[in-house]
Biopython code that builds the backbone (N, CA, C, O; Angstrom):
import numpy as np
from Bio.PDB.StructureBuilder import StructureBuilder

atoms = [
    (1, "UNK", "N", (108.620, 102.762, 111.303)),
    (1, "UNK", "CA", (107.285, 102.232, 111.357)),
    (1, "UNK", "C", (107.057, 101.359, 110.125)),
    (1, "UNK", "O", (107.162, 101.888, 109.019)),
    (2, "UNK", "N", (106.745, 100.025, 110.232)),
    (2, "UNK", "CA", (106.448, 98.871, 109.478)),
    (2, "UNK", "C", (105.015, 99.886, 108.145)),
    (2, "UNK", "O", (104.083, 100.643, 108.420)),
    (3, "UNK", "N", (105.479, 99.418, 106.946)),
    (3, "UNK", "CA", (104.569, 99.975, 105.957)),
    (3, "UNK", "C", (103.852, 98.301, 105.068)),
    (3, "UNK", "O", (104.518, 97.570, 104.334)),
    (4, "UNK", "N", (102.582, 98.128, 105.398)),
    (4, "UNK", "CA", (101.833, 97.174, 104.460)),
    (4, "UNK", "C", (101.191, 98.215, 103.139)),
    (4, "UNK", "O", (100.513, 99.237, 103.234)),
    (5, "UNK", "N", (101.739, 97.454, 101.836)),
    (5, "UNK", "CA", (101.056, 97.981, 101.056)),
    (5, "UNK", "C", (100.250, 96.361, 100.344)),
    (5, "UNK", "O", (100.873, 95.320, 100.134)),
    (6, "UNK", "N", (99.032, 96.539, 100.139)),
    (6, "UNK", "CA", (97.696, 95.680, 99.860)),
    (6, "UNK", "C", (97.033, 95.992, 99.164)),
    (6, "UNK", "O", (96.655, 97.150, 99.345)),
    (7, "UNK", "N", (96.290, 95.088, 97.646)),
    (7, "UNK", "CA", (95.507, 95.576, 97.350)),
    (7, "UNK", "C", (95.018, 94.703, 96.010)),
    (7, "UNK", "O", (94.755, 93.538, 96.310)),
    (8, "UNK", "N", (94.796, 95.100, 94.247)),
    (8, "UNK", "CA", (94.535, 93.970, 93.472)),
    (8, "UNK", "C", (94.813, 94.816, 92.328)),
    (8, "UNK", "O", (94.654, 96.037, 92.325)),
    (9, "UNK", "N", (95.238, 94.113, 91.345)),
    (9, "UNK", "CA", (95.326, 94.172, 89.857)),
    (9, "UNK", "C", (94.868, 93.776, 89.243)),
    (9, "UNK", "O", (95.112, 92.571, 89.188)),
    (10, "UNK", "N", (93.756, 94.320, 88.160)),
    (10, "UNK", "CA", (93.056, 93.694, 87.341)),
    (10, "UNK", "C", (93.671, 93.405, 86.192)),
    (10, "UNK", "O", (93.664, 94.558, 85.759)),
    (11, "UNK", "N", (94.349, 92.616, 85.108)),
    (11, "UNK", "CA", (94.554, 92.645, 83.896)),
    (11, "UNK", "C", (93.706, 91.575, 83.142)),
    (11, "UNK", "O", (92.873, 90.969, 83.817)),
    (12, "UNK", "N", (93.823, 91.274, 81.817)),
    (12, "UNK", "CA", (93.205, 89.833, 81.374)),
    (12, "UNK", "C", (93.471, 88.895, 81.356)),
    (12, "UNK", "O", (94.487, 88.347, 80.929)),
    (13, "UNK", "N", (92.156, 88.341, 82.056)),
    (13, "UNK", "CA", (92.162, 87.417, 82.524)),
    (13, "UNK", "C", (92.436, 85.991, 81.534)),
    (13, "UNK", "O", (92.277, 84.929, 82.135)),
    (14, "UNK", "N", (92.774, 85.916, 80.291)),
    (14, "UNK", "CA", (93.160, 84.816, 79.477)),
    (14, "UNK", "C", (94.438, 85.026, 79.911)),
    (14, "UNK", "O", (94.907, 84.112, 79.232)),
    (15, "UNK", "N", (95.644, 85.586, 80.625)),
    (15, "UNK", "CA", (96.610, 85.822, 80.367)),
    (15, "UNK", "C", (97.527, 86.272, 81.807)),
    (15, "UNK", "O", (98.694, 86.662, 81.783)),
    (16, "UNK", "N", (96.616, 86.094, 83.121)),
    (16, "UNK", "CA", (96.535, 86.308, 84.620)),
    (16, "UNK", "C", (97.845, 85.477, 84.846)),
    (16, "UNK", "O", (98.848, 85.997, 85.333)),
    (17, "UNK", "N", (97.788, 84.117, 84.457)),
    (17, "UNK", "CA", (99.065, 83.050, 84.625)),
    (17, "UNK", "C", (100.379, 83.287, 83.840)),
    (17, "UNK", "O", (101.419, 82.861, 84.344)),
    (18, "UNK", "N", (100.414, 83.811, 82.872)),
    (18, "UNK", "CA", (101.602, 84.024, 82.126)),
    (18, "UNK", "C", (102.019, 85.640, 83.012)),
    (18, "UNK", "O", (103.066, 85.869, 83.617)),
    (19, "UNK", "N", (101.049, 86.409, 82.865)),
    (19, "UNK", "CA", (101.746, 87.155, 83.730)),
    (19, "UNK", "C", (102.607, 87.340, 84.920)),
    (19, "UNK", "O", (103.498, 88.144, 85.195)),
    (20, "UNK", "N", (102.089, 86.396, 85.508)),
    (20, "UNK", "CA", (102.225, 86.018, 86.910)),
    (20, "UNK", "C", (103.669, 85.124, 86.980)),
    (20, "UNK", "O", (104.446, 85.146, 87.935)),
    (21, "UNK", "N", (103.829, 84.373, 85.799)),
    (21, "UNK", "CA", (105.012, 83.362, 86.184)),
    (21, "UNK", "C", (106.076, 84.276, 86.065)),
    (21, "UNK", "O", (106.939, 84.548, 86.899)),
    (22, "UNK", "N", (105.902, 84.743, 84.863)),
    (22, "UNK", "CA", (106.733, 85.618, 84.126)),
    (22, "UNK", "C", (107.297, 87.133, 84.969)),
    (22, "UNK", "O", (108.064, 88.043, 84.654)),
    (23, "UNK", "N", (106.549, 86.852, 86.049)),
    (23, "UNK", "CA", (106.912, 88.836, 86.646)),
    (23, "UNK", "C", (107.807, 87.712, 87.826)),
    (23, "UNK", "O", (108.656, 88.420, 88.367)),
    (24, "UNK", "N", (107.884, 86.476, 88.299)),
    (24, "UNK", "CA", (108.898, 85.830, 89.377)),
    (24, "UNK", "C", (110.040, 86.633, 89.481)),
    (24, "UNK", "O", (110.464, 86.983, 90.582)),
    (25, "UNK", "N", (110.654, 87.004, 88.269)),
    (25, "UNK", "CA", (112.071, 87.468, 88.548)),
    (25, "UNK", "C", (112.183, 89.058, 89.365)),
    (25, "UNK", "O", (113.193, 89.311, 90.023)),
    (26, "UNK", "N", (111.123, 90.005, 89.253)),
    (26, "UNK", "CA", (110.882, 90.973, 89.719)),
    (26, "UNK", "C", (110.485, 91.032, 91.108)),
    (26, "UNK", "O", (110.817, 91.867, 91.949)),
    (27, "UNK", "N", (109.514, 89.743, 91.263)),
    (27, "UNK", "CA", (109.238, 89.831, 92.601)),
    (27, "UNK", "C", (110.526, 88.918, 93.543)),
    (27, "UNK", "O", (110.673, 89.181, 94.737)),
    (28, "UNK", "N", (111.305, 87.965, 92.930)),
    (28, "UNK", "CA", (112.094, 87.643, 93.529)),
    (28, "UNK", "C", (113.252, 88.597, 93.573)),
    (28, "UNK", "O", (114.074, 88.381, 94.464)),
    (29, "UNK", "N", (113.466, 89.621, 92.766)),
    (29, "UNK", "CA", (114.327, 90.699, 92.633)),
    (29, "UNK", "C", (113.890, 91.890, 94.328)),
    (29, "UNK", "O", (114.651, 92.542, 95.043)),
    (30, "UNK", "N", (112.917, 91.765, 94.366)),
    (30, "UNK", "CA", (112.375, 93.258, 95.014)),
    (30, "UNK", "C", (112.132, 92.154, 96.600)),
    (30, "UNK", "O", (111.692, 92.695, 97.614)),
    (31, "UNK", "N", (112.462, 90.702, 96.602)),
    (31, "UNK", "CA", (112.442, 90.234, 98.130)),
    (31, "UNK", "C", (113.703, 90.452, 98.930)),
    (31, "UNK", "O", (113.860, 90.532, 100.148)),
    (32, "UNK", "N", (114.805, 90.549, 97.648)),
    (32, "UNK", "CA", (116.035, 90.942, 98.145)),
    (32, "UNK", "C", (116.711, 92.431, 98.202)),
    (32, "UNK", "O", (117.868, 92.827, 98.062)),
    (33, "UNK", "N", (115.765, 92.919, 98.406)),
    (33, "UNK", "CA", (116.037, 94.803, 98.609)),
    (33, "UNK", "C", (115.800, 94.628, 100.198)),
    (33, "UNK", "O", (114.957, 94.037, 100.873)),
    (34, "UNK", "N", (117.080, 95.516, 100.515)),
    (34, "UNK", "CA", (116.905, 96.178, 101.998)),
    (34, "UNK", "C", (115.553, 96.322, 102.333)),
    (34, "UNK", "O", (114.752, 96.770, 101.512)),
    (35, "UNK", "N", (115.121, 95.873, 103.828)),
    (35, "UNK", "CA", (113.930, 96.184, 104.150)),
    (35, "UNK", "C", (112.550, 95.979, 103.840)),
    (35, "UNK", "O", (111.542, 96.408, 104.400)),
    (36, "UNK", "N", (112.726, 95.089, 102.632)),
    (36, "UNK", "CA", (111.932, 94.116, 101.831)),
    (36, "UNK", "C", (111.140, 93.060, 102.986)),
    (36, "UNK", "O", (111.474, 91.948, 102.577)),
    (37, "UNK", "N", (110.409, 92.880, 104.012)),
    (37, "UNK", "CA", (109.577, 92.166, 104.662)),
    (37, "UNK", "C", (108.914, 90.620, 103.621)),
    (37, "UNK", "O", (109.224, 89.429, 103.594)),
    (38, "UNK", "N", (108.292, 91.140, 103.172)),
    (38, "UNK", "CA", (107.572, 90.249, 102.019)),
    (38, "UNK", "C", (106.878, 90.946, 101.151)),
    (38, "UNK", "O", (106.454, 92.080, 101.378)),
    (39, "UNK", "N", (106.692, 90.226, 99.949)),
    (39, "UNK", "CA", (106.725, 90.698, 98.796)),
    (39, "UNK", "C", (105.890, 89.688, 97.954)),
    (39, "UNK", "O", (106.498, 88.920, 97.208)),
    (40, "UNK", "N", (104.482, 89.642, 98.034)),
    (40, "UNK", "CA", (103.385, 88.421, 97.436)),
    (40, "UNK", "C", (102.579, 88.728, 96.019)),
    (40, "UNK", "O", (101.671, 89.555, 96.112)),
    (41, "UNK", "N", (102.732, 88.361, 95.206)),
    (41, "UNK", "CA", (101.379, 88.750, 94.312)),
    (41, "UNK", "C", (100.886, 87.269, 93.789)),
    (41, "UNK", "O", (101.639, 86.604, 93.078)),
    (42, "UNK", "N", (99.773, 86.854, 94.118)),
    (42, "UNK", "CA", (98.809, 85.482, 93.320)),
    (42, "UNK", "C", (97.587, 85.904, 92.923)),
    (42, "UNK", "O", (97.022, 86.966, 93.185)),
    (43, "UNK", "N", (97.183, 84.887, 92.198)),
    (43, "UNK", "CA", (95.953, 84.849, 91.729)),
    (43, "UNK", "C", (94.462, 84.893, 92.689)),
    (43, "UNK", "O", (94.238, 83.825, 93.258)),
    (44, "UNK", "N", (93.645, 85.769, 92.877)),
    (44, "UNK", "CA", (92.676, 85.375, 93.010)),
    (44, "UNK", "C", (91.597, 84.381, 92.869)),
    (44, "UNK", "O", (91.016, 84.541, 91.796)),
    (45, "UNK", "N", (91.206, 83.585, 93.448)),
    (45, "UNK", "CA", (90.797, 82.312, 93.048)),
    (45, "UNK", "C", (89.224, 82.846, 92.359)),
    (45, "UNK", "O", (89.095, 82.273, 91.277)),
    (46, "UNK", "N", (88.417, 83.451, 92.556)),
    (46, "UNK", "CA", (87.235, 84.479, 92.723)),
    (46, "UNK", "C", (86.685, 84.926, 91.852)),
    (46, "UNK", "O", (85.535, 84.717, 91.465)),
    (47, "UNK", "N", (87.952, 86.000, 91.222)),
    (47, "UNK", "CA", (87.829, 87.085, 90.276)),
    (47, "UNK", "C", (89.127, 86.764, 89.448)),
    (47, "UNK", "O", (90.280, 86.722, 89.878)),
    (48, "UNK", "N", (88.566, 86.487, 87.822)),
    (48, "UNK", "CA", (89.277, 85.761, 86.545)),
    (48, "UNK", "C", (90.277, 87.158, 86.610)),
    (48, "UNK", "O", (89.721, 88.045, 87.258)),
    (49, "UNK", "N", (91.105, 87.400, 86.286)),
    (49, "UNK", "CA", (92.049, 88.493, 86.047)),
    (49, "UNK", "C", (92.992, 89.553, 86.844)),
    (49, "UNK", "O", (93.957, 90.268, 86.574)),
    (50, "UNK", "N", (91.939, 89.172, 88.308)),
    (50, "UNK", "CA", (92.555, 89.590, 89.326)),
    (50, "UNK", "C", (93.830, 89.165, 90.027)),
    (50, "UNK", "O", (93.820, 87.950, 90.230)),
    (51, "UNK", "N", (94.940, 89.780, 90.470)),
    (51, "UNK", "CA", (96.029, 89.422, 91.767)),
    (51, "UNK", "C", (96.007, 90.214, 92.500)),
    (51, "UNK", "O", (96.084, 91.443, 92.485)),
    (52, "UNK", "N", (95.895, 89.473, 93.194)),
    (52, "UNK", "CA", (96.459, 90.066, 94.697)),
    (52, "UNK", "C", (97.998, 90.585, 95.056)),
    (52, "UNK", "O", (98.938, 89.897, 94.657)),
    (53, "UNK", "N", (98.259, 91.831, 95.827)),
    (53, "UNK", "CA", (99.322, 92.373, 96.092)),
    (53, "UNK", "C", (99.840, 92.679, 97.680)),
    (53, "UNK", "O", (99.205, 93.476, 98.371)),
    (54, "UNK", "N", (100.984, 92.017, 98.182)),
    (54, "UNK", "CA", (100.961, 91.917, 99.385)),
    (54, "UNK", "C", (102.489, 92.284, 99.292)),
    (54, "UNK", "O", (103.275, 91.607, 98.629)),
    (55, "UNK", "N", (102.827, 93.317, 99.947)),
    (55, "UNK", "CA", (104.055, 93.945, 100.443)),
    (55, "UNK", "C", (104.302, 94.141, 101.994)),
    (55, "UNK", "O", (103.286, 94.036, 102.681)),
    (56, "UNK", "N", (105.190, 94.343, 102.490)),
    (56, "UNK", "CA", (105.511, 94.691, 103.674)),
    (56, "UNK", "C", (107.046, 95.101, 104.064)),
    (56, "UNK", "O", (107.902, 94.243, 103.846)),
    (57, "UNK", "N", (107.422, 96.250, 104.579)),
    (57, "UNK", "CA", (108.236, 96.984, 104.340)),
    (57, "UNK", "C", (108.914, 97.554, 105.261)),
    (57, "UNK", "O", (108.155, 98.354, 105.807)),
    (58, "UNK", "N", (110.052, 97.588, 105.793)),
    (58, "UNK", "CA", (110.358, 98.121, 107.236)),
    (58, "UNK", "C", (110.321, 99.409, 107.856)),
    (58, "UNK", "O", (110.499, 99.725, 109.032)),
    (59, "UNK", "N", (109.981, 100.287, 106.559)),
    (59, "UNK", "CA", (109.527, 101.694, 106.501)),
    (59, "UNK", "C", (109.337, 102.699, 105.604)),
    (59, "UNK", "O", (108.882, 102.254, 104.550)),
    (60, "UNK", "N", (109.488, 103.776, 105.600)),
    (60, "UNK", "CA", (109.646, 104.483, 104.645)),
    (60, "UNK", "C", (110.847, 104.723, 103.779)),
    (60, "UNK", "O", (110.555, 105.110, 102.647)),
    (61, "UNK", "N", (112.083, 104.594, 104.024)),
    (61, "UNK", "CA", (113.671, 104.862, 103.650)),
    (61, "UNK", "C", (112.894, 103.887, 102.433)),
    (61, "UNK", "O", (112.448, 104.233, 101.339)),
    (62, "UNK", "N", (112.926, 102.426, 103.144)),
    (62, "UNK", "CA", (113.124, 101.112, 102.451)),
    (62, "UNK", "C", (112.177, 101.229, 101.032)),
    (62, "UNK", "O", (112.494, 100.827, 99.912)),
    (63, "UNK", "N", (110.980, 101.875, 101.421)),
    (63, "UNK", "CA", (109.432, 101.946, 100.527)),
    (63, "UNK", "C", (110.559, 103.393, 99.358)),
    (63, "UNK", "O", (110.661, 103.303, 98.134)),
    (64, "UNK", "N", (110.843, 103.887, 99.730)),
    (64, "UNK", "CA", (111.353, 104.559, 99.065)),
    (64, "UNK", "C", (112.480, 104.631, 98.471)),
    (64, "UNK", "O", (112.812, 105.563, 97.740)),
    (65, "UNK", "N", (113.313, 103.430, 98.799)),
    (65, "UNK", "CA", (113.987, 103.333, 97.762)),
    (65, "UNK", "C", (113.943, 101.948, 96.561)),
    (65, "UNK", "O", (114.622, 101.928, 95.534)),
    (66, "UNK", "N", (113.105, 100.999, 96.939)),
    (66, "UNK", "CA", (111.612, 99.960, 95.918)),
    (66, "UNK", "C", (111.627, 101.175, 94.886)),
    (66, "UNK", "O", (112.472, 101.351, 94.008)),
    (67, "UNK", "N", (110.698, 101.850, 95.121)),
    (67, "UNK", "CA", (109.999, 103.028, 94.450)),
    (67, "UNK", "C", (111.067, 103.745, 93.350)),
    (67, "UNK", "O", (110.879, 103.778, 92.134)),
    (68, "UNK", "N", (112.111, 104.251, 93.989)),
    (68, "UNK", "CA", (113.081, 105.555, 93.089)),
    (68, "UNK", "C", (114.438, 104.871, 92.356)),
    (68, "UNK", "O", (114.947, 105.072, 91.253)),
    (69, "UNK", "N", (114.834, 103.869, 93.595)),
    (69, "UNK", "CA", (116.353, 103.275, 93.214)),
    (69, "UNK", "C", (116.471, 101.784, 92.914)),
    (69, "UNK", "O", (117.432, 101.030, 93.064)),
    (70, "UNK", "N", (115.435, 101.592, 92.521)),
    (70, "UNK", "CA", (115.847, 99.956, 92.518)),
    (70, "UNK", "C", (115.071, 99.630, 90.803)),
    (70, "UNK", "O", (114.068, 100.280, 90.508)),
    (71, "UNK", "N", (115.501, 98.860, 90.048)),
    (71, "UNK", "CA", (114.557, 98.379, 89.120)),
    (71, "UNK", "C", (113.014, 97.319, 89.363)),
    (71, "UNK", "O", (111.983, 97.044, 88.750)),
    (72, "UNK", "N", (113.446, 97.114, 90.193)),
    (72, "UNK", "CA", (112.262, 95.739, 90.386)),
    (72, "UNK", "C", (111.166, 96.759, 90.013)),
    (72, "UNK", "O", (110.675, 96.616, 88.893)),
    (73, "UNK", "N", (110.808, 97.548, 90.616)),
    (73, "UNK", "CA", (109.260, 98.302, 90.709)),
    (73, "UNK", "C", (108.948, 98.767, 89.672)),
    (73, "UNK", "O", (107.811, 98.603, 89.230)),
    (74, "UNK", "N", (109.966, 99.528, 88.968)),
    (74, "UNK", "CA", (109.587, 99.771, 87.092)),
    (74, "UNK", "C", (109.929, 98.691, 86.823)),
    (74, "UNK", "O", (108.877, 98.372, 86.269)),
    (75, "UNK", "N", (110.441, 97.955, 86.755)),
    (75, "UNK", "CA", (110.115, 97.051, 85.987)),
    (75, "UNK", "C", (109.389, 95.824, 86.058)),
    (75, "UNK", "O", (109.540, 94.831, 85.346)),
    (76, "UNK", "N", (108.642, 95.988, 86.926)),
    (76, "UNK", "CA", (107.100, 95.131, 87.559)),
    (76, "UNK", "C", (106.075, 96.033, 86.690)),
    (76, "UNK", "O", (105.392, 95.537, 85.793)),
    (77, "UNK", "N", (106.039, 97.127, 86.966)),
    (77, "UNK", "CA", (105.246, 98.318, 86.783)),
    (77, "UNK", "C", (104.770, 97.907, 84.852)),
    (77, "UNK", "O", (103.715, 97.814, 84.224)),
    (78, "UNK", "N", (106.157, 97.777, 84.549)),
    (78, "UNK", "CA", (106.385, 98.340, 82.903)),
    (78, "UNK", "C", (105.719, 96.629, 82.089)),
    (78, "UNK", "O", (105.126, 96.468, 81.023)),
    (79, "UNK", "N", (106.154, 95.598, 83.157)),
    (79, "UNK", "CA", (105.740, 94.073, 82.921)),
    (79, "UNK", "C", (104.394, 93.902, 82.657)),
    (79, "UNK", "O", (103.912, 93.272, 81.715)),
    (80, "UNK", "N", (103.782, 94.524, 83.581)),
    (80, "UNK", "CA", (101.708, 94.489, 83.869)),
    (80, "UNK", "C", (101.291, 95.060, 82.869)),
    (80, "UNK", "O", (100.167, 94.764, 82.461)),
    (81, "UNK", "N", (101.954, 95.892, 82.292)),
    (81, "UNK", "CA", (101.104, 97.085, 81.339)),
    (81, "UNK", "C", (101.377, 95.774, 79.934)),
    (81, "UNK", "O", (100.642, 96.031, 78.980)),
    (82, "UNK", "N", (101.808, 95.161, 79.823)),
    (82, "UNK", "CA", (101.857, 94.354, 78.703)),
    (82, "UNK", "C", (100.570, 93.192, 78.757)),
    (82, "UNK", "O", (100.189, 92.513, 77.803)),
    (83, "UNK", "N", (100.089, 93.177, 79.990)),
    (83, "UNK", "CA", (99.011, 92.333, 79.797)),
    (83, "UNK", "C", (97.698, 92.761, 80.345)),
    (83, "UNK", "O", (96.989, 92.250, 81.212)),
    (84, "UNK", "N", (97.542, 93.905, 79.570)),
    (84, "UNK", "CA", (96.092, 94.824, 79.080)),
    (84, "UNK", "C", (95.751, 94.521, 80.802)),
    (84, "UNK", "O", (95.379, 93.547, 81.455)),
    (85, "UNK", "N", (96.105, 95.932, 81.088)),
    (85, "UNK", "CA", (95.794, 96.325, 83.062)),
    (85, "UNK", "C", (94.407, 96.967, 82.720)),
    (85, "UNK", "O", (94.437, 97.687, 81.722)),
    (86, "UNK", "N", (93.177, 96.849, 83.361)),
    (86, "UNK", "CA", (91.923, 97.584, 83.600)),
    (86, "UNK", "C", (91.762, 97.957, 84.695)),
    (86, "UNK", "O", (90.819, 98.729, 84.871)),
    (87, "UNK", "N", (92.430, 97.650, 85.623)),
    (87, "UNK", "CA", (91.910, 98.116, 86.885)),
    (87, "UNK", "C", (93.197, 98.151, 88.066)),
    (87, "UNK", "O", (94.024, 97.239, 88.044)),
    (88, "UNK", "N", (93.262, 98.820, 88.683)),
    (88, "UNK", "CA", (94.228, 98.619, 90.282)),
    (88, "UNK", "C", (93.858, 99.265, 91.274)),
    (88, "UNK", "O", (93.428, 100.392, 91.027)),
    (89, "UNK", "N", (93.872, 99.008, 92.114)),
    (89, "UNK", "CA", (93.561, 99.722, 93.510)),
    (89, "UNK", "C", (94.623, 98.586, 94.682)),
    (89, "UNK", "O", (94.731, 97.435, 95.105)),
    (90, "UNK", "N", (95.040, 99.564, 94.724)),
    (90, "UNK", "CA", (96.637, 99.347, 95.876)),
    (90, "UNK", "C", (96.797, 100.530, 96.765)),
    (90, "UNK", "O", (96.878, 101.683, 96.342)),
    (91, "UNK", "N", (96.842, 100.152, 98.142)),
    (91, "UNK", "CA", (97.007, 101.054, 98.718)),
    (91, "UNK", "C", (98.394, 100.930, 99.903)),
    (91, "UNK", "O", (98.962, 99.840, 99.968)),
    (92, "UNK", "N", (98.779, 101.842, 100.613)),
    (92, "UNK", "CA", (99.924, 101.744, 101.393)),
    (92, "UNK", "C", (99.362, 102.071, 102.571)),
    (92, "UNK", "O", (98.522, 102.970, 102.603)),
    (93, "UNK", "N", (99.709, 101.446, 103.627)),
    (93, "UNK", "CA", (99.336, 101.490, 105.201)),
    (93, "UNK", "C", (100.520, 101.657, 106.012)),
    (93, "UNK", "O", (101.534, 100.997, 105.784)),
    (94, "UNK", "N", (100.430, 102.718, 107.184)),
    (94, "UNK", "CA", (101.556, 102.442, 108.394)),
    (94, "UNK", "C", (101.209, 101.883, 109.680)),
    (94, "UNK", "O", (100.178, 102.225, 110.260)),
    (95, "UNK", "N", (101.934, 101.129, 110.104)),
    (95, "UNK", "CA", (101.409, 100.217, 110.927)),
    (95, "UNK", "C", (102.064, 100.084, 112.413)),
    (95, "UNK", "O", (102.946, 99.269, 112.681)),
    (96, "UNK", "N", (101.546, 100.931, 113.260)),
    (96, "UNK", "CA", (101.845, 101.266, 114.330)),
    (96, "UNK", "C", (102.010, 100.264, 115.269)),
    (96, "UNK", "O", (103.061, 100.335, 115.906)),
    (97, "UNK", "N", (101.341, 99.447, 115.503)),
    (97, "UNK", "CA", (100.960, 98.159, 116.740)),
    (97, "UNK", "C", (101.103, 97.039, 115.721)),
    (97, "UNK", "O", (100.857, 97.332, 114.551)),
    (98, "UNK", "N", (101.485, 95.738, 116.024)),
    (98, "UNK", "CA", (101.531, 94.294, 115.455)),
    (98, "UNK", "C", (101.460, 93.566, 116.947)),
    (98, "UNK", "O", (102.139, 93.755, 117.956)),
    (99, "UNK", "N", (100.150, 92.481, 116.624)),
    (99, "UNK", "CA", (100.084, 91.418, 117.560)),
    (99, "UNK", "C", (99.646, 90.232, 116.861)),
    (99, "UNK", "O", (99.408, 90.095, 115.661)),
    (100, "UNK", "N", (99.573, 89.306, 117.910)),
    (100, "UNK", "CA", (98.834, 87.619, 117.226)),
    (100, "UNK", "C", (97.257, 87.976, 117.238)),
    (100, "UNK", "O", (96.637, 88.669, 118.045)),
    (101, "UNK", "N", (96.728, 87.172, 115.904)),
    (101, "UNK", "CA", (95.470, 86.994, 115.942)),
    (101, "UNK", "C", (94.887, 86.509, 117.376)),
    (101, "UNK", "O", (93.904, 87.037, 117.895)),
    (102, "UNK", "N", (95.500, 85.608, 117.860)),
    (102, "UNK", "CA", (95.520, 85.084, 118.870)),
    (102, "UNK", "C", (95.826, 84.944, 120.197)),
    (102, "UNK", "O", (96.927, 84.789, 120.724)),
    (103, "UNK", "N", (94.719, 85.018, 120.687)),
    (103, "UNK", "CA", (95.162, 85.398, 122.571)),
    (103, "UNK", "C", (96.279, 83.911, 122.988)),
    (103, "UNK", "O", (96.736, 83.216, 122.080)),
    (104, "UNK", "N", (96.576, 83.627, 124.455)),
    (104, "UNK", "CA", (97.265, 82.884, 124.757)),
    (104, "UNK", "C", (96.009, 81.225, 124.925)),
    (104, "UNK", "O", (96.274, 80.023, 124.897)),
    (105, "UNK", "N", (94.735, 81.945, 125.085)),
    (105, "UNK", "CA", (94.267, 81.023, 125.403)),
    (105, "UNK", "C", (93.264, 80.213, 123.713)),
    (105, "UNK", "O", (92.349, 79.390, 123.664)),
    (106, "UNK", "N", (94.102, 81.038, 122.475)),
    (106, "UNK", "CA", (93.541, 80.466, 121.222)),
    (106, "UNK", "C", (92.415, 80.887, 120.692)),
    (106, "UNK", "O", (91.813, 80.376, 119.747)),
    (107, "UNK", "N", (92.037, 82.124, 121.501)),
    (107, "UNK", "CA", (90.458, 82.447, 121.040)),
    (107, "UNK", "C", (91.116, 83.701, 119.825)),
    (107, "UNK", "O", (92.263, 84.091, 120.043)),
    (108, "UNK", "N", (90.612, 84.092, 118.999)),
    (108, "UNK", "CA", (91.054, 85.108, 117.983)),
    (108, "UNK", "C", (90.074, 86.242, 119.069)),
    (108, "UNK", "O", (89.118, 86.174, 119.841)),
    (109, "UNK", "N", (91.438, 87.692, 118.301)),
    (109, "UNK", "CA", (90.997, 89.095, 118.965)),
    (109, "UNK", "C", (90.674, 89.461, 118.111)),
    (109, "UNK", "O", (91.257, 89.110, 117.086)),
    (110, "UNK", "N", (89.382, 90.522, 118.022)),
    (110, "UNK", "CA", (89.668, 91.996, 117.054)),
    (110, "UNK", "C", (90.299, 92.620, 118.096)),
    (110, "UNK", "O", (91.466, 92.580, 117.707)),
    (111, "UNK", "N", (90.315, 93.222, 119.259)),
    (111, "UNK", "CA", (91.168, 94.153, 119.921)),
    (111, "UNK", "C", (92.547, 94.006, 120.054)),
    (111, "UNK", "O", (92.816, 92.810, 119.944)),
    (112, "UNK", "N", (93.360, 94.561, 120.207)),
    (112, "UNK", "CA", (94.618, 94.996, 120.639)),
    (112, "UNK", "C", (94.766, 94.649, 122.317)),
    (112, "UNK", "O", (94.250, 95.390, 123.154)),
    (113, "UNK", "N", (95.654, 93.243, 122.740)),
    (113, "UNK", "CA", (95.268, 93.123, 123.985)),
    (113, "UNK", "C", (96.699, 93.361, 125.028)),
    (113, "UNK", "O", (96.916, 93.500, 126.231)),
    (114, "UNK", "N", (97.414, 93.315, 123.869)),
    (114, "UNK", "CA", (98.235, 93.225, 124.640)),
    (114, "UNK", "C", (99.206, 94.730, 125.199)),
    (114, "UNK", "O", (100.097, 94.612, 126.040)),
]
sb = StructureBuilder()
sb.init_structure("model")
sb.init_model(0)
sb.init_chain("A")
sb.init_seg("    ")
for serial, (resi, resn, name, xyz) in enumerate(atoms, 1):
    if name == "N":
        sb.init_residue(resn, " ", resi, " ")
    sb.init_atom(name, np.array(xyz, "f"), 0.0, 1.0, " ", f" {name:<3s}", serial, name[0])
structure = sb.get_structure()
């Protein structure tokens, strides 16, 4: 079962861009792990200090070994804490059903139609 994990990082915001260039090698590290779907973090356009966090994962094995066996994640983890973190809220989702926003005839669903 497909795992989205989503959510935001607050650090400071004089310092949102250096963080951000600077963690590339981690996130380009952790696109090439087994089961690695995608793997996003940018800037919020919105909120000064904020990124956004966008994962997607082919399951649990995969989420779990990001997490225990791989460096990317400590050392993403260990990267952020250098640029004064105040806030995170990230969460992990399992994701049973995947469809198009979009019916055949272009109108967007909230329901599940197919």
């Amino acid at each position: 079962m497909k795992i989205v994990i989503a959510g935001t990082i607050d650090i400071d915001p004089a310092r949102r861009e250096e963080a951000l260039k600077s963690a590339k090698p981690f996130i380009d590290g952790a696109l090439t792990q087994p089961g690695c779907l995608a793997y996003s973090w940018c800037a919020d356009p919105e909120v000064e200090g904020r990124i956004h966090v966008f994962e997607e994962w082919t399951g649990e094995e995969a989420l779990n070994e990001h997490f225990n066996k791989n460096p990317h994640y400590s050392d993403m983890r260990d990267h952020l804490a250098k640029f004064e973190l105040r806030g995170a809220e990230v969460s992990k989702y399992r994701c049973d059903k995947q469809e198009p926003v979009y019916d055949d005839t272009g109108t967007p669903r909230a329901d599940f139609f197919s």
